[in-house]
KEMI-455669 format. One record per residue (C-alpha): residue number from 0; x, y, z; residue in three letters. Coordinates in steps of 0.2 Angstrom, whole numbers. Example, Ala and Ser with C-alpha at 12.3 -4.5 7.8 and 13.67 -1.06 7.14 Angstrom:
REM residues 2
n_px_py_pz_res
0_62_-22_39_Ala
1_68_-5_36_Ser
END
This chain:
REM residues 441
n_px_py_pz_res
0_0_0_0_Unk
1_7_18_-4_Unk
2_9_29_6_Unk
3_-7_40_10_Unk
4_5_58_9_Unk
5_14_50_-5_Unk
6_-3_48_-17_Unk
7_-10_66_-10_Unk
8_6_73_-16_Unk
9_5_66_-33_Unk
10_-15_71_-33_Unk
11_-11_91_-29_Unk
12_4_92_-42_Unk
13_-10_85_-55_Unk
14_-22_96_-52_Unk
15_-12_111_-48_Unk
16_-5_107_-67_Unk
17_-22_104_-73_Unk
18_-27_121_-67_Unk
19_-12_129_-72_Unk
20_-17_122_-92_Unk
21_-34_129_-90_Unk
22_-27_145_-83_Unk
23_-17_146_-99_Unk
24_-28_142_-110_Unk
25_-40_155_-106_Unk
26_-28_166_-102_Unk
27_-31_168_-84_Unk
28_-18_159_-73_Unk
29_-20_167_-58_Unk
30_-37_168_-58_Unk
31_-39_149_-62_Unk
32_-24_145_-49_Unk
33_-34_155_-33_Unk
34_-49_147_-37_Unk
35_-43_130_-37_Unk
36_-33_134_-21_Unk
37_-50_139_-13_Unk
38_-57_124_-16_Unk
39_-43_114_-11_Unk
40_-43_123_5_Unk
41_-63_121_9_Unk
42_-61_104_6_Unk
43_-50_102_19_Unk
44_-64_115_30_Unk
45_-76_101_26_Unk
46_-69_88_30_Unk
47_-61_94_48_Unk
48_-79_99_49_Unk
49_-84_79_46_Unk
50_-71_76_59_Unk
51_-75_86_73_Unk
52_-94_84_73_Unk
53_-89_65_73_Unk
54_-82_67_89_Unk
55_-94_80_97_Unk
56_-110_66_91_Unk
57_-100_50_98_Unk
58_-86_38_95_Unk
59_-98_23_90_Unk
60_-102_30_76_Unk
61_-97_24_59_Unk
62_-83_35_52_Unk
63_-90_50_39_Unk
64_-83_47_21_Unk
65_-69_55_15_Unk
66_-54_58_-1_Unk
67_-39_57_0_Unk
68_-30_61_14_Unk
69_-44_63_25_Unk
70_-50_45_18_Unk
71_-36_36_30_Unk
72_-36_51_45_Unk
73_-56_45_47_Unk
74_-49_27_44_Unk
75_-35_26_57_Unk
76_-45_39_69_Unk
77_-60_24_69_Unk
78_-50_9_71_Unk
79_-39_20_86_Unk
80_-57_22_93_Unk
81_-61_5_92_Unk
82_-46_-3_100_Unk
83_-48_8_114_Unk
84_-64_3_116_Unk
85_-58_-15_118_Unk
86_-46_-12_131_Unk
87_-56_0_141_Unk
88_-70_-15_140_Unk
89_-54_-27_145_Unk
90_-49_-16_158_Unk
91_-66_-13_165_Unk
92_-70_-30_167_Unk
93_-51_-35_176_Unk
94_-57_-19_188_Unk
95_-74_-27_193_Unk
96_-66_-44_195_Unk
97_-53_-35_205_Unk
98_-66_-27_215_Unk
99_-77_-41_217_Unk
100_-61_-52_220_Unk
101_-56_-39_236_Unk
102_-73_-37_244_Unk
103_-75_-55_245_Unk
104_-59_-54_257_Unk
105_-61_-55_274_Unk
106_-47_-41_276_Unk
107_-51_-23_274_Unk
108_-42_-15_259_Unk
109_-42_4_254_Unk
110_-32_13_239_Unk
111_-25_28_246_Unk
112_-17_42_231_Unk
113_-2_51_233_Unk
114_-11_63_246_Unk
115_-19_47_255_Unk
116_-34_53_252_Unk
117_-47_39_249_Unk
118_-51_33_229_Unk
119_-61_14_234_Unk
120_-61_1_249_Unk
121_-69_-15_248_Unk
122_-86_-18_262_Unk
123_-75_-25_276_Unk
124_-68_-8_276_Unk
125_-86_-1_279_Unk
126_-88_-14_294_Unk
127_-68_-10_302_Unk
128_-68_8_299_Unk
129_-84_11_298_Unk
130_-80_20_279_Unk
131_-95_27_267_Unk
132_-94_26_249_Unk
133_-103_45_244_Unk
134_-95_52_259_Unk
135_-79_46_261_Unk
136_-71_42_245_Unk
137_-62_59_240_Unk
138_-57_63_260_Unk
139_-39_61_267_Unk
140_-39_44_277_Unk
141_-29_51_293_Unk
142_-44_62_293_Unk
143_-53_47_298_Unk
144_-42_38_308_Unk
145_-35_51_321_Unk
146_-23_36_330_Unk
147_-4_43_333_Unk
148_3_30_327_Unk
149_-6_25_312_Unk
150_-4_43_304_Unk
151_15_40_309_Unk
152_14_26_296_Unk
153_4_34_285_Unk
154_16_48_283_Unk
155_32_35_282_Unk
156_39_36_264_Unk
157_46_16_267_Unk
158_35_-2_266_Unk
159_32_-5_286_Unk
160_40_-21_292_Unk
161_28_-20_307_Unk
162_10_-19_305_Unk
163_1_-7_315_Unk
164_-12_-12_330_Unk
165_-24_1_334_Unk
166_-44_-1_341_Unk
167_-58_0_327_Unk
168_-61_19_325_Unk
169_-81_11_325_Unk
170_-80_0_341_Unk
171_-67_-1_352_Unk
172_-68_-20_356_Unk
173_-62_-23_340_Unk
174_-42_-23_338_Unk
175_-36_-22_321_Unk
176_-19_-25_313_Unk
177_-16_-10_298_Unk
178_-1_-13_285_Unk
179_3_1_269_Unk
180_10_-7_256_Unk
181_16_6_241_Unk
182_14_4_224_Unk
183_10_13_207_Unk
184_18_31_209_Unk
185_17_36_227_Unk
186_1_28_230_Unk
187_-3_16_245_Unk
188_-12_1_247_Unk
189_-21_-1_265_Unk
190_-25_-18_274_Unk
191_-33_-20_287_Unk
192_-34_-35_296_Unk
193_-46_-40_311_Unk
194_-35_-50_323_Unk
195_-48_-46_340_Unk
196_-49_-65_344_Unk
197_-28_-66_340_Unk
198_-25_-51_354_Unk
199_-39_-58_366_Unk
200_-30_-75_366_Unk
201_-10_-64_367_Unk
202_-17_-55_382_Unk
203_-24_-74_391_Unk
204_-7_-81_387_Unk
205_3_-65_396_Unk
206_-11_-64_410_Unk
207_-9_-85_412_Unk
208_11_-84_412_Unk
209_12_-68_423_Unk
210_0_-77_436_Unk
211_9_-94_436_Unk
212_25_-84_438_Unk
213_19_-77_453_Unk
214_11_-91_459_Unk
215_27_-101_456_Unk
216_38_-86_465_Unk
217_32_-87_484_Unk
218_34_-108_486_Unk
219_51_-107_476_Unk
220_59_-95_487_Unk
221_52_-106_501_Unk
222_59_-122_495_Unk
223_75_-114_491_Unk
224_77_-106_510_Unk
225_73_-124_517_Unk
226_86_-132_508_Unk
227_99_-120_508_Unk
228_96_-118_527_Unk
229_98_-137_527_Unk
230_115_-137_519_Unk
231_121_-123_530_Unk
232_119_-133_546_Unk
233_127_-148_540_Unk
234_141_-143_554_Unk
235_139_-162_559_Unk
236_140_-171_545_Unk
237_122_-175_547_Unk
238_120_-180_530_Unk
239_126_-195_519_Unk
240_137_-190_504_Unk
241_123_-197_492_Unk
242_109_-186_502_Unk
243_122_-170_502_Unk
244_125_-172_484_Unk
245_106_-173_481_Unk
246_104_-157_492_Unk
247_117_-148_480_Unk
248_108_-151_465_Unk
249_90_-148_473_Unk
250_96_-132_478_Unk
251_105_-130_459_Unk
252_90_-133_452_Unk
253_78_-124_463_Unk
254_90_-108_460_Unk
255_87_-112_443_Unk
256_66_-112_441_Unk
257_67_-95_453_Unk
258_77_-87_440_Unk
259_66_-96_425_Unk
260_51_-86_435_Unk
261_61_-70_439_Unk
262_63_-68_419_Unk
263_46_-74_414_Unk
264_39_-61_426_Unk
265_51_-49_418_Unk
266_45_-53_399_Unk
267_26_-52_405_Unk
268_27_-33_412_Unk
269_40_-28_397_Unk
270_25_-35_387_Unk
271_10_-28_397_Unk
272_15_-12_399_Unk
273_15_-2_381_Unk
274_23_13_389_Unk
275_41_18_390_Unk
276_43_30_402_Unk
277_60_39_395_Unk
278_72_45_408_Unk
279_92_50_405_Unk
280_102_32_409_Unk
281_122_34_412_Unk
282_126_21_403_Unk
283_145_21_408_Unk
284_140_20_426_Unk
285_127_3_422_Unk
286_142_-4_413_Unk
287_154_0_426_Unk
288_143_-11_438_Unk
289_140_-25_425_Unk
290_157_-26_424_Unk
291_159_-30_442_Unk
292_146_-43_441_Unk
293_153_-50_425_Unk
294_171_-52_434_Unk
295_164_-61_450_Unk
296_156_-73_438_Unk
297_170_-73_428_Unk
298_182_-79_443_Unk
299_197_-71_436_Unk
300_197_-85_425_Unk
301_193_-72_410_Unk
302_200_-57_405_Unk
303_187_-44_406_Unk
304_189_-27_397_Unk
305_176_-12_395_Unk
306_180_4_384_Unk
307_167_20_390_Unk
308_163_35_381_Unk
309_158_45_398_Unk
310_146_55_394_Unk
311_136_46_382_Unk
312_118_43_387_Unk
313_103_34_382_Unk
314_84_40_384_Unk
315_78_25_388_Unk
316_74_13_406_Unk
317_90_11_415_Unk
318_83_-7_424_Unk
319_78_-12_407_Unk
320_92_-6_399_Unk
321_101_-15_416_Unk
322_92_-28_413_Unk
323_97_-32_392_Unk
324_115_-27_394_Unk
325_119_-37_409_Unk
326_111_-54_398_Unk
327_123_-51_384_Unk
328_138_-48_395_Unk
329_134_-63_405_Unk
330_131_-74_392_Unk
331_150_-71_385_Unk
332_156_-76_403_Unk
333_145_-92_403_Unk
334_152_-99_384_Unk
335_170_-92_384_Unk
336_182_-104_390_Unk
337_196_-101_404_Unk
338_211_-89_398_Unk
339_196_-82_387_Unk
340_193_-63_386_Unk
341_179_-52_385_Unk
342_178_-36_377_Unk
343_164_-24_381_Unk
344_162_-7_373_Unk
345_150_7_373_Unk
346_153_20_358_Unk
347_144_34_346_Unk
348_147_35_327_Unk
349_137_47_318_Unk
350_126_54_330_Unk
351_120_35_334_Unk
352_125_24_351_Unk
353_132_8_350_Unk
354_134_-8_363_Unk
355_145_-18_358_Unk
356_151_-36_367_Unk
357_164_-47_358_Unk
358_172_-64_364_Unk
359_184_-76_359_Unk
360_172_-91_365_Unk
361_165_-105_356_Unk
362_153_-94_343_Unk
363_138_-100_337_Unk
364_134_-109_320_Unk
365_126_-97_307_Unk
366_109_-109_305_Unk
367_105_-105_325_Unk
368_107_-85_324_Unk
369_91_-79_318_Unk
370_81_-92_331_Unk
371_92_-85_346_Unk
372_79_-72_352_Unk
373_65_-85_354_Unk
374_59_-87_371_Unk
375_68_-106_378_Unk
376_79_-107_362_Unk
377_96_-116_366_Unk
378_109_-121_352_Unk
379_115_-131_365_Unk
380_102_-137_379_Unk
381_114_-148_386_Unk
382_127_-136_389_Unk
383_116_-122_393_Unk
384_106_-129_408_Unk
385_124_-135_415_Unk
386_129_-115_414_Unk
387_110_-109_423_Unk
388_103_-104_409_Unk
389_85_-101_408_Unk
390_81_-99_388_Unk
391_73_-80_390_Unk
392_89_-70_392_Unk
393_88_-66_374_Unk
394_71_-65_373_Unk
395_72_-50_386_Unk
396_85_-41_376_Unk
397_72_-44_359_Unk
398_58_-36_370_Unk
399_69_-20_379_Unk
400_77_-16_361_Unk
401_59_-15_352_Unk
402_55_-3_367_Unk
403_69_7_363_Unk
404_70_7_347_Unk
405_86_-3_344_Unk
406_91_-15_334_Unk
407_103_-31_339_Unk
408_115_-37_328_Unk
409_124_-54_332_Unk
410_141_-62_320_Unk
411_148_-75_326_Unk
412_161_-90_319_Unk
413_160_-106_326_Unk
414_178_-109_338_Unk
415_182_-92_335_Unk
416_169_-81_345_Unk
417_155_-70_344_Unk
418_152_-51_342_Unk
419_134_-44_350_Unk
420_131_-28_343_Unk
421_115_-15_348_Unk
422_113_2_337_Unk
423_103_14_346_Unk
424_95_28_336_Unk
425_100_47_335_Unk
426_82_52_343_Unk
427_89_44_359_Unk
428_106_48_359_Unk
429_109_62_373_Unk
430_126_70_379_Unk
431_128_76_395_Unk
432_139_77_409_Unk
433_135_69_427_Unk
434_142_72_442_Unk
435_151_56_445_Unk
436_153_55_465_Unk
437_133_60_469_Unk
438_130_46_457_Unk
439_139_35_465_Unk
440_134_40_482_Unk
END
C-alpha cells in the first residue's frame, strides 16, 4: 500500500497542473490558480468539519466518508477508537473482577493516592472503619483515623515491616492490625486485618504466664530457703554423701526455676506495659557495675575489658536497659572458655549509640542466629542448663530493644567467638555530663 502523503502529493501536483493548463488556455492563470486553491482549502474545511462533529456526536459512530488524505485520517482515527474501546471493555471487566475479588476478602483494603486521600475500599472496610462510599471516598484517610501511630505510618515514605495495632475507629472491642504497602507512583495500598480473637488469646497467654509466675515465685523462694538452710547446718555431718549431693543439686535446680520465673515475670510486664517512660540512663556508670558482676562470675578465670565514652547517654529505662545489657555480657562469661577474654564497649558514630560485646568463646553456627531471640531457644540445651541458663535472656533483650527502638545485631564464627552488637537511634542519643561521685553516692 502507498503511502497515503505520497498519493496526496501526486494528486495536488496533477491538479495544480491541470489548473495551471486551463489557466493558460483562457488566459487567466492566476485567476484559475486562486480558485482551485480555494477549493482545495474548503475541502479540507469540510472535512475537519466531518471530523469534529464526529467526535462531538459520539465515538460509536461509523466514520464520515472522506478523499484522499482525510479517507485514511477518518480510517485510522475509527480503528484507534475501536481498539480503545476494547481495552477500556478489557480493563473494566479486570477492575470489577478486581473489585469483586477484594470485597470477597475477609481483610479490609483501601487505595489511598499520593495525598492518601481515599479513591475505593472494599465492604470489610465499611464494617472495620466504619467508611461510606458517597461520603468518604475523596477525603484524606488520617482524617478518619485520628490514632498517633497509624498517621506516623501513613506519613512513612518506606513499606512497614511491622503492622500497626490500633482499636476500630467504630468499636473499640475490635483490635485491628493495619499494614501500607506502596505501589503505582506514590500511591498506597491499606490492609486491614481483624486479629480481635488473635489479641484476646495474646493478652490470656501473658495474663496465664504472669500469674503462674507469681504463683510459682512465693513456694520457690520457700523451698530454696529450706534447703539452703539445710545445707548450712550440716556442721555435723548430718548428711550421707549421696543425700548432700542430692541437696546440691535440689538447691541447683531450685535456684534455677526461681530465675526461669524471675525472667518470665520480667517478659510479662516488658509486654503488658505499652509505655516507656524515658528518663536519661548513664550508661558508663550501668556498665561500670555489670562489669563487676561479669568479673565475680568470671572468677578471674577471663579477661574482662570495657572501653566508656563517659558522657554518652541513652533515653531510655535504666533497669531495662540494666536488665538487656547485663544478659549479653553474661552470656559471653558463661560460653568463653578459661584464659578467654571479653571485650565490652560502649561507643557513638554518627550521632547514633552503640553496645558492643565481643568474645573469643566458642561462637555460634550461622543456622541458630536468627532463632536466638526466641523465648527457651538453646543451640546447645545440654550445655546451657549446665551453665544456669534459663532460655529468656535473649528474649528479654528482643523485648527491651523493640521498646527502645534498637536493633541487635549478632556475628559469630564457630571456635572463634561472637560479636553482639546493639545500634541505638540518634532520637535517643543524649550527651551530658553527670556528676560522678553524687552518682555513686
Amino acid at each position: 500500500m502507498a503511502n497515503p502523503w505520497l498519493r496526496e502529493f501526486w494528486r495536488l501536483l496533477m491538479l495544480s497542473l491541470l489548473a495551471l493548463v486551463i489557466g493558460s488556455v483562457v488566459g487567466r492563470v492566476s485567476t484559475v490558480m486562486g480558485i482551485w486553491l480555494g477549493v482545495y482549502f474548503g475541502w479540507h474545511l469540510r472535512n475537519l468539519y466531518k471530523l469534529e462533529r464526529w467526535f462531538r456526536k459520539g465515538q460509536r459512530q461509523d466514520p464520515p466518508d472522506g478523499m484522499g488524505i482525510w479517507g485514511d485520517v477518518f480510517y485510522h482515527i475509527y480503528r484507534l477508537k475501536q481498539r480503545n474501546r476494547e481495552s477500556k471493555r478489557k480493563l473494566a471487566n479486570m477492575l470489577n473482577r478486581f473489585q469483586k475479588s477484594t470485597s470477597a476478602m475477609p481483610d479490609a483494603t483501601v487505595v489511598l493516592n499520593e495525598y492518601g486521600e481515599i479513591e475505593w475500599f472494599n465492604k470489610a472496610a465499611k464494617l472495620y472503619l466504619g467508611l461510606k462510599k458517597k461520603k468518604d471516598v475523596g477525603q484524606r484517610i488520617d482524617n478518619l483515623i485520628r490514632n498517633p501511630a497509624f498517621v506516623k505510618l501513613l506519613v512513612s515514605s518506606e513499606e512497614s515491616e511491622d503492622p500497626v495495632v490500633i482499636s476500630s475507629p467504630v468499636d473499640e472491642q475490635r483490635i485491628l492490625s493495619i499494614r501500607m504497602v506502596p505501589y503505582a507512583k506514590n500511591q498506597m495500598l491499606m490492609v486491614v486485618r481483624d486479629i480481635t480473637r488473635l489479641h484476646h488469646l495474646e493478652q490470656v497467654r501473658r495474663d496465664f504466664v504472669a500469674n503462674i509466675s507469681h504463683e510459682l515465685k512465693t513456694p520457690l523462694t520457700v523451698m530454696f530457703g529450706y534447703l539452703e538452710n539445710f545445707l548450712d547446718d550440716d556442721k555435723d555431718q548430718q548428711w550421707s554423701p549421696a543425700s548432700k549431693k542430692a541437696l546440691q543439686q535440689m538447691v541447683q535446680q531450685t535456684a534455677r526455676m526461681s530465675q526461669i520465673v524471675e525472667d518470665l515475670l520480667m517478659l510479662s510486664k516488658l509486654e503488658s506495659d505499652d509505655v516507656l517512660r524515658p528518663e536519661p540512663v548513664p550508661v558508663a556508670l550501668l556498665l561500670n557495675s555489670i562489669k563487676q558482676d561479669a568479673q565475680l562470675l568470671a572468677k578471674d578465670e577471663r579477661t574482662i575489658t570495657l572501653e566508656n565514652e563517659p558522657f554518652l547517654q541513652i533515653m531510655g529505662s535504666e533497669k531495662e536497659l540494666h536488665s538487656a545489657f547485663s544478659n549479653i555480657v553474661s552470656n559471653a562469661v558463661k560460653y568463653t572458655g578459661k584464659g578467654g577474654c571479653i571485650e565490652i564497649r560502649w561507643y557513638s558514630e554518627d550521632g547514633m549509640a552503640f553496645f558492643e560485646v565481643k568474645d573469643d568463646g566458642m561462637g555460634i553456627p550461622a543456622a541458630h542466629i536468627s532463632r536466638l531471640t526466641e523465648r527457651f531457644y538453646r543451640v546447645d540445651p545440654g550445655r546451657s542448663r549446665e551453665q544456669g541458663g534459663t532460655g529468656l535472656g535473649l528474649a528479654i533483650v528482643k523485648h527491651v530493644l523493640q521498646r527502645h527502638e534498637a536493633q541487635l545485631s549478632i556475628n559469630s564464627v564457630p571456635g572463634k567467638g561472637s560479636v553482639f552488637q546493639i545500634r541505638f537511634p540518634a532520637k535517643r542519643v543524649l550527651i551530658k555530663e553527670y556528676d560522678l561521685k553524687k552518682r555513686v553516692s
